[in-house]
The first five atom37 places (N, CA, C, CB, O) and aatype in JSON, in Angstrom:
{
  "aatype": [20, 20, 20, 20, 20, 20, 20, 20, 20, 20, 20, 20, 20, 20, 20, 20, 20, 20, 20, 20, 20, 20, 20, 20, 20, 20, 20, 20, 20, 20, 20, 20, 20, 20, 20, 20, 20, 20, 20, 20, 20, 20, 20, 20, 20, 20, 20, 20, 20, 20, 20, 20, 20, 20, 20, 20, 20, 20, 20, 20, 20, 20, 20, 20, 20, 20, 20, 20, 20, 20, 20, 20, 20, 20, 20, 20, 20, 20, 20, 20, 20, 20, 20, 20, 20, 20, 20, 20, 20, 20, 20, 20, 20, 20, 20, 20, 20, 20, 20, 20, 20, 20, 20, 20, 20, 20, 20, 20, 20, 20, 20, 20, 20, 20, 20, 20, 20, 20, 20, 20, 20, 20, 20],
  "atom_mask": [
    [1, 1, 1, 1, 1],
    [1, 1, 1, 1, 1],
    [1, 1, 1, 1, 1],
    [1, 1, 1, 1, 1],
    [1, 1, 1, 1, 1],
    [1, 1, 1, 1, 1],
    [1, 1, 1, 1, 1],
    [1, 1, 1, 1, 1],
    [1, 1, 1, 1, 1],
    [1, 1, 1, 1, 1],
    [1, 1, 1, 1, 1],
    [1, 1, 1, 1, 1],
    [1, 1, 1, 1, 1],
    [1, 1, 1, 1, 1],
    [1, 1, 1, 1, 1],
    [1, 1, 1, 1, 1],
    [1, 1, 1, 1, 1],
    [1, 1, 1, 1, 1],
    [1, 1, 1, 1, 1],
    [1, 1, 1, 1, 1],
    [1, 1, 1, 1, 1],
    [1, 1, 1, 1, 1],
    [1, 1, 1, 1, 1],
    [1, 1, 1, 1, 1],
    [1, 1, 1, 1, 1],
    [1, 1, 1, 1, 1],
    [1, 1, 1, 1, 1],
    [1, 1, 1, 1, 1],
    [1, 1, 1, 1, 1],
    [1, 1, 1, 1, 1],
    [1, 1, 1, 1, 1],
    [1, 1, 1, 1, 1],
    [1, 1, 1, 1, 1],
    [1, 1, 1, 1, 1],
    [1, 1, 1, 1, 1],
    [1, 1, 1, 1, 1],
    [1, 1, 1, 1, 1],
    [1, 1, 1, 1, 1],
    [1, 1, 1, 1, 1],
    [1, 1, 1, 1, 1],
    [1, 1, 1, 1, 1],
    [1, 1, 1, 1, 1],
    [1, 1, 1, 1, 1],
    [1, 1, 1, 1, 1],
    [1, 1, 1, 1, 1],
    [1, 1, 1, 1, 1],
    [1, 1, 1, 1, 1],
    [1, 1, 1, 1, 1],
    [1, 1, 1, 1, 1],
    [1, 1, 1, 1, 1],
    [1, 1, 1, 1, 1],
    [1, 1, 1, 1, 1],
    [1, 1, 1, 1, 1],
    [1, 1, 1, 1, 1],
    [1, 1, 1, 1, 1],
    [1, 1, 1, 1, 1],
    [1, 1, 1, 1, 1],
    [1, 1, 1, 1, 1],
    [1, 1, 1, 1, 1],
    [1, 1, 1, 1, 1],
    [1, 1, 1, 1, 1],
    [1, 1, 1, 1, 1],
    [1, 1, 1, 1, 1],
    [1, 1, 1, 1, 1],
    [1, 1, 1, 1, 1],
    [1, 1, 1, 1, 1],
    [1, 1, 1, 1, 1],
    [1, 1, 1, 1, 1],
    [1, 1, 1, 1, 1],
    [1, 1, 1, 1, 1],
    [1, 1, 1, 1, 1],
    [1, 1, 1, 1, 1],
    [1, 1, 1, 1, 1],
    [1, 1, 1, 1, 1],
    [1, 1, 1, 1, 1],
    [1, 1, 1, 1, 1],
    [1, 1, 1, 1, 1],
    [1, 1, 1, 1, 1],
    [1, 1, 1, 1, 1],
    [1, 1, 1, 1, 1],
    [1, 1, 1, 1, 1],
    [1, 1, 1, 1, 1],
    [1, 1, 1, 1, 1],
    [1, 1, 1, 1, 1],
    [1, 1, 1, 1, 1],
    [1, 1, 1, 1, 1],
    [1, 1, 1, 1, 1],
    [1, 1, 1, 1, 1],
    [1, 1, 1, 1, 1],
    [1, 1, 1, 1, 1],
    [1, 1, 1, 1, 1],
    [1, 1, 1, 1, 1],
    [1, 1, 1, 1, 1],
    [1, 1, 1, 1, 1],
    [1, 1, 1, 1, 1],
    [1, 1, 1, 1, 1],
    [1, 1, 1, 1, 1],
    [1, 1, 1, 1, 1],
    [1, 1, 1, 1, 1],
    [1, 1, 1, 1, 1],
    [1, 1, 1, 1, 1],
    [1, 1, 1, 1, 1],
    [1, 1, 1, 1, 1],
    [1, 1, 1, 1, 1],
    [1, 1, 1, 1, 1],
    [1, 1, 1, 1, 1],
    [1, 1, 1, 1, 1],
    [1, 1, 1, 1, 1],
    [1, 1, 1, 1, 1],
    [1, 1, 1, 1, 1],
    [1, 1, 1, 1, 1],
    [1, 1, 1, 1, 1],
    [1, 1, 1, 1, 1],
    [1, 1, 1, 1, 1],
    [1, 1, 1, 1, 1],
    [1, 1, 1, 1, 1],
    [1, 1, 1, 1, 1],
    [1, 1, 1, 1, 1],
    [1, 1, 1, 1, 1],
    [1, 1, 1, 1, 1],
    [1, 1, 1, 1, 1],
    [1, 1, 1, 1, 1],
    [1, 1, 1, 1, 1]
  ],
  "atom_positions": [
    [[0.84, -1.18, 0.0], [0.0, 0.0, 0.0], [0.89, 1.25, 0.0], [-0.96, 0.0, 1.22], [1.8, 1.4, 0.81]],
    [[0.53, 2.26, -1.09], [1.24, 3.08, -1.04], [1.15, 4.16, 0.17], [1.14, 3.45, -2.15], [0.06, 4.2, 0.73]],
    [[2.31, 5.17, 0.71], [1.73, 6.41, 1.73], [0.98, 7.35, 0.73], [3.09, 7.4, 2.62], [1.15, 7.76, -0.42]],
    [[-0.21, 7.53, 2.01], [-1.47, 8.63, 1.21], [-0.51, 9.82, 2.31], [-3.98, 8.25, 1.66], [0.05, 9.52, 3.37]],
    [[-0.55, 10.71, 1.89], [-0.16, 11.74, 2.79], [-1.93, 12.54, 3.56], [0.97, 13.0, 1.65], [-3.11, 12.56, 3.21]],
    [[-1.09, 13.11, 4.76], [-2.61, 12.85, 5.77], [-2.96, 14.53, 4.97], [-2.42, 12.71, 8.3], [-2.49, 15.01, 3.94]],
    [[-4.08, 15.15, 6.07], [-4.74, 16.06, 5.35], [-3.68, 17.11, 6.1], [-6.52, 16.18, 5.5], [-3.58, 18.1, 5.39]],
    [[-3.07, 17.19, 6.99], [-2.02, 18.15, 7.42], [-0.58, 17.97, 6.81], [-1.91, 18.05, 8.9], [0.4, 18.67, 7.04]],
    [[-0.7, 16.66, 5.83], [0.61, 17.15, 5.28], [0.49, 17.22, 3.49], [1.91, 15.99, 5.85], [1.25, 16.81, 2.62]],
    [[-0.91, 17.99, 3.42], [-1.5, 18.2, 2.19], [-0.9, 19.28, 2.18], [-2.93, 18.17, 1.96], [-0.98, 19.86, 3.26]],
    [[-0.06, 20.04, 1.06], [0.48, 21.44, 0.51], [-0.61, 22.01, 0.36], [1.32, 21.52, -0.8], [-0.9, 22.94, 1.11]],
    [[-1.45, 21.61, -0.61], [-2.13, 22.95, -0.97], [-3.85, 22.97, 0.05], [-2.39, 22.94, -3.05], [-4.51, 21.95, 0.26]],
    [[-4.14, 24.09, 0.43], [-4.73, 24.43, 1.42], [-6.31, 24.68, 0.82], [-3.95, 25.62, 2.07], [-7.3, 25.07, 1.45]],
    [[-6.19, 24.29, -0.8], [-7.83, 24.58, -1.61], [-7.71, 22.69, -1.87], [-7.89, 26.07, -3.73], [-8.22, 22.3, -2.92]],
    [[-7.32, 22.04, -1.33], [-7.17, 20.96, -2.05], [-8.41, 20.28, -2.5], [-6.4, 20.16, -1.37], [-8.6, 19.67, -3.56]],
    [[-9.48, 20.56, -1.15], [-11.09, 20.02, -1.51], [-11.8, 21.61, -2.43], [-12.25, 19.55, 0.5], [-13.0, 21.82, -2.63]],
    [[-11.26, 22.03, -2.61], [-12.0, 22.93, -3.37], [-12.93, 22.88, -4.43], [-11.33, 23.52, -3.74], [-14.01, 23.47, -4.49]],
    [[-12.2, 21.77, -5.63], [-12.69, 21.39, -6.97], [-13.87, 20.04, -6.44], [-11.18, 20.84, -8.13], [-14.83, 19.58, -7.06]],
    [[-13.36, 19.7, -5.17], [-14.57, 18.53, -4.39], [-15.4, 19.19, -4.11], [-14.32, 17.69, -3.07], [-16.49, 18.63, -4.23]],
    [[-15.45, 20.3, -3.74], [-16.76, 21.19, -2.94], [-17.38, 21.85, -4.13], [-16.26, 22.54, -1.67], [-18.56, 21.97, -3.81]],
    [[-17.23, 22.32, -5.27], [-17.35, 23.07, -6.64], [-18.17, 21.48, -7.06], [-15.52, 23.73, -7.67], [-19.35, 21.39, -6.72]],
    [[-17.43, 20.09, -7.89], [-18.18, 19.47, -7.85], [-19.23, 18.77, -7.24], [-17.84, 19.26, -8.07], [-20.01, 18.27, -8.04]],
    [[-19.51, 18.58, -5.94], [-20.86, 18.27, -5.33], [-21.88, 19.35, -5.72], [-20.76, 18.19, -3.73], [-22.91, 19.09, -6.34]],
    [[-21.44, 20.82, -5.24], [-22.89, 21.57, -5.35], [-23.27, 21.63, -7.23], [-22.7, 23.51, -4.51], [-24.25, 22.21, -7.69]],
    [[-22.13, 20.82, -8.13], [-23.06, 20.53, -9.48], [-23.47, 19.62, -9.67], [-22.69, 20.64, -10.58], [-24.58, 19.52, -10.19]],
    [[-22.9, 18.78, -9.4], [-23.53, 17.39, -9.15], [-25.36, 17.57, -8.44], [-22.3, 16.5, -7.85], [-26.31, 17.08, -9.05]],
    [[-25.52, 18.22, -7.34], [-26.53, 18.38, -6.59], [-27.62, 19.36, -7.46], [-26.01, 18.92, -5.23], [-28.83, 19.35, -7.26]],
    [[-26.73, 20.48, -8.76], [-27.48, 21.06, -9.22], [-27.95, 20.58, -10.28], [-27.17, 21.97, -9.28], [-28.89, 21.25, -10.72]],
    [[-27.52, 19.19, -11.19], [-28.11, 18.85, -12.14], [-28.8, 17.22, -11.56], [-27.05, 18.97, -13.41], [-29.38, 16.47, -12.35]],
    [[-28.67, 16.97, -10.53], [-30.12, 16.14, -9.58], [-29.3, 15.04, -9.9], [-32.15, 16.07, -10.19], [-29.99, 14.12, -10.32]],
    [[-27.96, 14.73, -9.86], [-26.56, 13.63, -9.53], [-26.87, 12.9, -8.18], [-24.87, 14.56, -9.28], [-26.33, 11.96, -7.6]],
    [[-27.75, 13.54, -7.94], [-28.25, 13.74, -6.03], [-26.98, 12.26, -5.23], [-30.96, 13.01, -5.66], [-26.04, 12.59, -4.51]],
    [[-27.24, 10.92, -5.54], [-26.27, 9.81, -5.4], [-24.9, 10.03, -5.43], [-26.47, 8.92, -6.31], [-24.11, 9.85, -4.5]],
    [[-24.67, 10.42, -6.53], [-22.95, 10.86, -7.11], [-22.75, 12.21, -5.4], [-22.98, 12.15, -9.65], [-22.09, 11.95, -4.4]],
    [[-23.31, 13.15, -5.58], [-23.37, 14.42, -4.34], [-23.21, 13.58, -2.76], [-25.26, 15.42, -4.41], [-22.31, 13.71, -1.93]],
    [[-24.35, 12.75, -2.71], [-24.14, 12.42, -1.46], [-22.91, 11.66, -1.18], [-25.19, 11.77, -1.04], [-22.33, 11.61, -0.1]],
    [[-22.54, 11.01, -2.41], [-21.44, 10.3, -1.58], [-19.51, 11.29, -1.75], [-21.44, 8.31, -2.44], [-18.56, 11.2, -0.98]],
    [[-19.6, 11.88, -2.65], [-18.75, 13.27, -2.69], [-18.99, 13.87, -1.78], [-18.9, 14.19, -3.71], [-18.11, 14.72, -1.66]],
    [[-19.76, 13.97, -0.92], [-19.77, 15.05, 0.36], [-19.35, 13.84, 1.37], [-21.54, 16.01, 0.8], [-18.72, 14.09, 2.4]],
    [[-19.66, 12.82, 1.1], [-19.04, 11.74, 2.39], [-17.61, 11.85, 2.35], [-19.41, 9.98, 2.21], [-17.06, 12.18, 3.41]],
    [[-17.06, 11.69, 1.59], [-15.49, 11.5, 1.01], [-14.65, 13.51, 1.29], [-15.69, 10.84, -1.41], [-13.48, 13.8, 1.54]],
    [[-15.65, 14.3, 1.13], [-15.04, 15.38, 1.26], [-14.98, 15.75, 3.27], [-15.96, 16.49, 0.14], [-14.25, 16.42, 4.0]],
    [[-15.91, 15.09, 3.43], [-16.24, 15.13, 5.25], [-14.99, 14.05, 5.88], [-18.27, 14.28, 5.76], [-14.49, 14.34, 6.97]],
    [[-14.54, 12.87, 5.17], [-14.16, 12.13, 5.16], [-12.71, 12.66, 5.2], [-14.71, 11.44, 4.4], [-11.98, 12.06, 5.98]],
    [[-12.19, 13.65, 4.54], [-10.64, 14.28, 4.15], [-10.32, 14.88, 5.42], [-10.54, 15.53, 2.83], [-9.14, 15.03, 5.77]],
    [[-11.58, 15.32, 6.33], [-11.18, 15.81, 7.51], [-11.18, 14.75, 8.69], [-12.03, 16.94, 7.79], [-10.37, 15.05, 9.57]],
    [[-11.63, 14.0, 8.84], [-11.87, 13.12, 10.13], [-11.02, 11.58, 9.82], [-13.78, 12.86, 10.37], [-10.66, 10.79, 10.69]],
    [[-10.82, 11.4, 8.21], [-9.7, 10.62, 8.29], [-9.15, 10.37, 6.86], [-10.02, 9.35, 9.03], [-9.81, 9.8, 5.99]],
    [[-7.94, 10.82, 6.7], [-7.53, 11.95, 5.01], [-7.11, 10.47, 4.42], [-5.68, 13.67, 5.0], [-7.48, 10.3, 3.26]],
    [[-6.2, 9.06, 5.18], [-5.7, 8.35, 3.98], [-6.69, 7.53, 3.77], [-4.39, 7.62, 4.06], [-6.58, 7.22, 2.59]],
    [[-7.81, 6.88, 4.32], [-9.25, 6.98, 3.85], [-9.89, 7.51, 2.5], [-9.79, 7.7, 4.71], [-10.25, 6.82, 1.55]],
    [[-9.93, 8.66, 2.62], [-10.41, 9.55, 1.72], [-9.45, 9.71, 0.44], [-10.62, 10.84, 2.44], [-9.91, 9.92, -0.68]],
    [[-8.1, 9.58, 0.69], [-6.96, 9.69, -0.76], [-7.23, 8.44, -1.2], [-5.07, 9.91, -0.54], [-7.4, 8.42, -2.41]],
    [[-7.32, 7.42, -0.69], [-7.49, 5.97, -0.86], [-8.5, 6.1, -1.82], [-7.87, 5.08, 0.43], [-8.02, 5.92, -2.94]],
    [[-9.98, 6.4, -1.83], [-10.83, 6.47, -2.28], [-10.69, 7.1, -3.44], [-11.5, 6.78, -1.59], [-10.72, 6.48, -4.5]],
    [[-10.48, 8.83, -3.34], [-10.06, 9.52, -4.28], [-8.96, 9.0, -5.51], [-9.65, 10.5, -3.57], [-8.97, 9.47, -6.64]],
    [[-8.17, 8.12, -5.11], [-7.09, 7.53, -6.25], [-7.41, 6.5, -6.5], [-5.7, 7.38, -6.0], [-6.48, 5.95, -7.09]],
    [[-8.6, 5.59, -6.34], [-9.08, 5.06, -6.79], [-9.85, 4.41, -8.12], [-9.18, 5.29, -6.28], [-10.25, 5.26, -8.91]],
    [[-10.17, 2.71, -8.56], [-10.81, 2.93, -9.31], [-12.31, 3.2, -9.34], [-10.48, 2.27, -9.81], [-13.05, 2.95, -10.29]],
    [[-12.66, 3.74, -8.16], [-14.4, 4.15, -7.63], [-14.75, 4.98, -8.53], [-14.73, 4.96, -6.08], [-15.75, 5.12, -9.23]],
    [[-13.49, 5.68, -8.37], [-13.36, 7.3, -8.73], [-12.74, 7.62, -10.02], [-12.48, 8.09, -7.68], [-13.18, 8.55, -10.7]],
    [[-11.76, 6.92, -10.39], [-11.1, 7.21, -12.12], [-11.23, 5.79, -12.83], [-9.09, 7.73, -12.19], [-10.83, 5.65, -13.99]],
    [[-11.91, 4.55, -12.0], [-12.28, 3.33, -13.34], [-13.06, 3.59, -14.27], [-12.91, 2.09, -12.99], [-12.86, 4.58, -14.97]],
    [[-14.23, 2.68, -14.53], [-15.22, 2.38, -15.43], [-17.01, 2.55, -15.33], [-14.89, 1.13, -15.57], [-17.48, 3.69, -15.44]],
    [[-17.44, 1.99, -15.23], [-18.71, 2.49, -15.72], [-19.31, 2.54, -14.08], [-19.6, 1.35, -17.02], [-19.2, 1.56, -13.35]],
    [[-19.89, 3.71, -13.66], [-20.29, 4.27, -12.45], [-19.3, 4.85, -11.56], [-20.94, 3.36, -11.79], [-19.4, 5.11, -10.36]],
    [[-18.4, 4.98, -12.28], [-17.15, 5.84, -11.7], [-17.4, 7.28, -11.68], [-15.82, 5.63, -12.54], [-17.83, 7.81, -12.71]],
    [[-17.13, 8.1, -10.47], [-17.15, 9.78, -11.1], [-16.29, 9.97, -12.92], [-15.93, 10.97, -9.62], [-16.63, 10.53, -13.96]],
    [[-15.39, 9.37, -12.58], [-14.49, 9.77, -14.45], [-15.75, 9.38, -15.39], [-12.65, 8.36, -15.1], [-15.92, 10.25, -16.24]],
    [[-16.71, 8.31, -15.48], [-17.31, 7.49, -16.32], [-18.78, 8.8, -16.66], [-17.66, 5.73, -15.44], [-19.36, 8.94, -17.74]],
    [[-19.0, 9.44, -15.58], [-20.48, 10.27, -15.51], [-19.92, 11.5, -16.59], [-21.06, 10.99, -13.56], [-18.92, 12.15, -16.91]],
    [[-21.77, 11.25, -16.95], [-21.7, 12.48, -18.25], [-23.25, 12.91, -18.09], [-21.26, 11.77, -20.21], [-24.14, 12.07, -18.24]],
    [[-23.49, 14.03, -17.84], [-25.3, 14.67, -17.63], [-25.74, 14.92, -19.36], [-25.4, 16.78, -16.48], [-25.13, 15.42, -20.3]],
    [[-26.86, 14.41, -19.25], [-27.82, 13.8, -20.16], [-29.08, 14.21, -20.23], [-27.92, 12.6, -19.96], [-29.56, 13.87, -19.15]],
    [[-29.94, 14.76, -20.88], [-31.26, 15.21, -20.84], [-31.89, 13.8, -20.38], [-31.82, 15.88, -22.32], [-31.33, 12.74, -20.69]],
    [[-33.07, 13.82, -19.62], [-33.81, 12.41, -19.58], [-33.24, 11.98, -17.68], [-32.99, 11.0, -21.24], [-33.69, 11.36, -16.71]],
    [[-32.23, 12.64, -17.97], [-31.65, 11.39, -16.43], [-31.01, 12.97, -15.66], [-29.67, 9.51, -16.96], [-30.77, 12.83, -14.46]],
    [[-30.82, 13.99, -16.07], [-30.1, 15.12, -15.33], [-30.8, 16.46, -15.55], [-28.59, 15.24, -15.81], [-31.05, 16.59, -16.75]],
    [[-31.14, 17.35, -14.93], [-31.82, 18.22, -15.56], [-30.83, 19.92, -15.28], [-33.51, 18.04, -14.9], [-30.41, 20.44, -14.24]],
    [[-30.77, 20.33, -16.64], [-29.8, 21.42, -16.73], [-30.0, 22.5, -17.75], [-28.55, 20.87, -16.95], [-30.87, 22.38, -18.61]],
    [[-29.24, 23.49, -17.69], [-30.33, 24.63, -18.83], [-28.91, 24.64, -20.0], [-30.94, 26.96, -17.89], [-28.92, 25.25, -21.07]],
    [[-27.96, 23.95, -19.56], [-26.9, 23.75, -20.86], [-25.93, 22.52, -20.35], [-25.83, 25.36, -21.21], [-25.02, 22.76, -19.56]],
    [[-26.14, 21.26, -20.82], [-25.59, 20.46, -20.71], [-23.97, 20.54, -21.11], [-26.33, 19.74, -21.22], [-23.08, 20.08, -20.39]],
    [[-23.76, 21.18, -22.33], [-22.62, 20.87, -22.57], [-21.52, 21.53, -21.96], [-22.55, 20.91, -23.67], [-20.36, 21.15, -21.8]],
    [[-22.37, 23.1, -21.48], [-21.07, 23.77, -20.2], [-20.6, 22.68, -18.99], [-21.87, 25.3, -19.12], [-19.52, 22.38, -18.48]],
    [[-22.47, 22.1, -18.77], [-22.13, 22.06, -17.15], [-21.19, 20.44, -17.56], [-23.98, 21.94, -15.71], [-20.23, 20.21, -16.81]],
    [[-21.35, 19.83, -18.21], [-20.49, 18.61, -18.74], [-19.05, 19.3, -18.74], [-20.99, 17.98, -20.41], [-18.14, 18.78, -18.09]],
    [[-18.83, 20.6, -19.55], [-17.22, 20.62, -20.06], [-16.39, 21.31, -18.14], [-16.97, 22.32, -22.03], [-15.28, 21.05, -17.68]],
    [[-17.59, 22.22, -17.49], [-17.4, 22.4, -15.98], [-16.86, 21.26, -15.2], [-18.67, 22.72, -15.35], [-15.85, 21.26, -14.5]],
    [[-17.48, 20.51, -15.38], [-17.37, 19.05, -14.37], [-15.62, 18.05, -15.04], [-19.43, 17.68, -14.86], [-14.78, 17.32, -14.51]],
    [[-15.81, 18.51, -16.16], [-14.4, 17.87, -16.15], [-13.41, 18.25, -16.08], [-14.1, 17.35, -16.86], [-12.31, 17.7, -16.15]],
    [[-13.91, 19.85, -15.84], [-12.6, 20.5, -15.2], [-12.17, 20.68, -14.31], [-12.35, 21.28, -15.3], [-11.04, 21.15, -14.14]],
    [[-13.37, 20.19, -13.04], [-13.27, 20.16, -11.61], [-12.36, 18.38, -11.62], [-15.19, 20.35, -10.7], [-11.25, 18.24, -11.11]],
    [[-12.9, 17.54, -12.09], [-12.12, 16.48, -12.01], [-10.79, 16.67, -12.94], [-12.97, 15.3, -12.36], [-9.97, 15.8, -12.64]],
    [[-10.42, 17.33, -13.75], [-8.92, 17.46, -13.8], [-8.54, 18.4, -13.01], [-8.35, 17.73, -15.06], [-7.37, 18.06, -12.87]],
    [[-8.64, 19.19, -12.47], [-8.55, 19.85, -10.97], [-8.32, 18.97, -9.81], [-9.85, 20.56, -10.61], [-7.5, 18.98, -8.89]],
    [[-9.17, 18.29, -10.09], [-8.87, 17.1, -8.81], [-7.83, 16.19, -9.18], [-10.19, 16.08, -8.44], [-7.19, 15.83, -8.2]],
    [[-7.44, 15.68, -10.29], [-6.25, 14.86, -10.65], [-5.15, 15.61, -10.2], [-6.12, 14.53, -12.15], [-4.36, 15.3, -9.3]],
    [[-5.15, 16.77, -11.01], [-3.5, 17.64, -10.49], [-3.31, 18.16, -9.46], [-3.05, 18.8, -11.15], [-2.37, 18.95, -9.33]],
    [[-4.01, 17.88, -8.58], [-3.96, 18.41, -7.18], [-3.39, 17.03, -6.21], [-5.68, 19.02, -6.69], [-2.61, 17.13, -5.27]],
    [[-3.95, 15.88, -6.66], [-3.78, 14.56, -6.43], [-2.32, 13.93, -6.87], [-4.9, 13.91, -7.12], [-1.65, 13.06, -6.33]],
    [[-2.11, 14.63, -7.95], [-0.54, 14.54, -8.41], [0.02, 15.59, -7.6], [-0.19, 14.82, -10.12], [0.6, 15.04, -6.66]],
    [[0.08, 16.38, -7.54], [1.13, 17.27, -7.13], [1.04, 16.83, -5.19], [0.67, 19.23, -7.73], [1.87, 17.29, -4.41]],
    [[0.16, 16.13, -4.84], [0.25, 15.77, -3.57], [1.17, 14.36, -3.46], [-1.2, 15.66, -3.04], [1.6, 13.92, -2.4]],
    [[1.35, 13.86, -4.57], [1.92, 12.54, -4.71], [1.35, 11.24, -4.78], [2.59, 12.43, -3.87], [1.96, 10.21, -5.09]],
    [[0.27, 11.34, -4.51], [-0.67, 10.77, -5.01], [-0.54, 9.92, -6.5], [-1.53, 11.77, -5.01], [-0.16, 10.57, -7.47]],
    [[-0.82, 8.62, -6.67], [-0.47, 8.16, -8.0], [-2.29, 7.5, -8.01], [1.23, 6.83, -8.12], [-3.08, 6.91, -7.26]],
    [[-2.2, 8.21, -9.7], [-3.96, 7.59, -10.12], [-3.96, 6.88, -11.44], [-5.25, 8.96, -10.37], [-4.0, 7.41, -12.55]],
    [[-3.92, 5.85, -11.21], [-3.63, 4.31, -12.6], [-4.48, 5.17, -13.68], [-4.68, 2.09, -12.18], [-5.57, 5.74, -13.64]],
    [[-3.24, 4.96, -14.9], [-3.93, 5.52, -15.76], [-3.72, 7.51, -16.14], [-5.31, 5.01, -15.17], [-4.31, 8.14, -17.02]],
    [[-2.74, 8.03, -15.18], [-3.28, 9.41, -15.21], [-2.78, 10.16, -16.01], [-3.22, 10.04, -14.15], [-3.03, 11.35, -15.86]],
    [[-1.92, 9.77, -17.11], [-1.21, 10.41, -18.16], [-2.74, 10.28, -19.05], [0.43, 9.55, -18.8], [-3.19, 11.34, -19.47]],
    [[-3.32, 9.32, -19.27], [-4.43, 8.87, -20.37], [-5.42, 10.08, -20.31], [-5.28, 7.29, -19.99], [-5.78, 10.9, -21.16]],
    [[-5.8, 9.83, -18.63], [-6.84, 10.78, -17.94], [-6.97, 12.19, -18.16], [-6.67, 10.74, -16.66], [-7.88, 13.02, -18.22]],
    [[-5.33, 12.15, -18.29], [-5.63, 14.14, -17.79], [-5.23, 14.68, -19.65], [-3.69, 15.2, -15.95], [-5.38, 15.88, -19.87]],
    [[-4.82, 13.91, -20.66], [-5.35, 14.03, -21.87], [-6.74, 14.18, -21.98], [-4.99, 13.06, -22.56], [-7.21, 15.27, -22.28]],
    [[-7.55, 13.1, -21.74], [-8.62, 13.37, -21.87], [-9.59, 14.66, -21.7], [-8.83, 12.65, -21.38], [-10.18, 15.3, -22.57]],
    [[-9.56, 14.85, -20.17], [-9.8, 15.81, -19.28], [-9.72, 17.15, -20.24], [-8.75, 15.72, -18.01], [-10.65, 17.84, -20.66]],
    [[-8.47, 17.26, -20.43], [-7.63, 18.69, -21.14], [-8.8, 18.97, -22.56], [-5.46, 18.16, -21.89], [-9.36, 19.98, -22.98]],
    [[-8.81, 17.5, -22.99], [-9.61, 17.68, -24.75], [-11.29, 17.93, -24.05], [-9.47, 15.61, -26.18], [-12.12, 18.29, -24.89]],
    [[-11.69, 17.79, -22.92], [-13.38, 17.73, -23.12], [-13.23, 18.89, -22.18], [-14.52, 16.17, -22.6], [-14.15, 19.68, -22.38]],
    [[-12.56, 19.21, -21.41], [-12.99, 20.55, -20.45], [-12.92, 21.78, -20.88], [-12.24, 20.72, -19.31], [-13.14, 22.72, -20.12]],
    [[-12.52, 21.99, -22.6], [-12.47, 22.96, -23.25], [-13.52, 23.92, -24.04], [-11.8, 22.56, -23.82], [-13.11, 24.9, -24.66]]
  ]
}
C-alpha cells in the first residue's frame, strides 16, 4: 500500500476545493447519489484523510462504468439549462482534482491517459 499523505501534510490548502465546486453541481443537475457520496469523502478528508486519498485515487473514482471519471449529464436522467457547459465544468473540476492529487503525490492508474482526456473535453 502506497503512503497517502494525511490532510495536514496536504500542501495545498484549496485541495477540496474542486470537491466542494463538484458536489454543489452534481446536486445542481439532480446527480443527487454521485453528491451524497462526494460530500461523504469530502467530510471524510477531515476526520480521516488516507481513507479519503485511498478512495479519491481510486478505481471508484477514475475506473469504469459508475465511476465519477465514467459520468456524463444527459437530458432524460439530469436536468440542466446547458448540458454541454455544465459537462465541459465538471471535467474540469475532475482534472482539478487529478492535479492536485498529483502534485500531492498521489499516483492515479492511468493518469497520463486521464488528464489528456480531461484537457480535450474541459475545453
Amino acid at each position: 500500500m502506497m503512503n497517502m499523505p494525511t490532510l495536514k501534510q496536504v500542501k495545498n490548502p484549496e485541495f477540496d476545493k474542486p470537491l466542494i465546486e463538484m458536489e454543489q453541481l452534481l446536486r445542481r443537475v439532480h446527480a443527487t447519489c454521485y453528491a451524497d457520496n462526494l460530500l461523504r469523502i469530502i467530510d471524510l478528508l477531515h476526520a480521516n484523510p488516507c481513507e479519503a486519498m485511498e478512495y479519491l485515487t481510486s478505481g471508484n473514482f477514475w475506473g469504469g462504468a459508475g465511476s465519477y471519471f465514467d459520468l456524463q449529464f444527459y437530458q432524460g436522467r439530469h436536468r440542466s439549462s446547458d448540458f454541454d457547459e455544465d459537462n465541459r465544468e465538471y471535467q474540469r473540476l475532475l482534472l482539478n482534482t487529478l492535479e492536485n492529487l498529483y502534485s500531492e503525490g498521489c499516483k492515479v492508474r492511468g493518469f497520463n491517459k486521464i488528464k489528456r482526456y480531461l484537457l480535450l473535453t474541459s475545453k
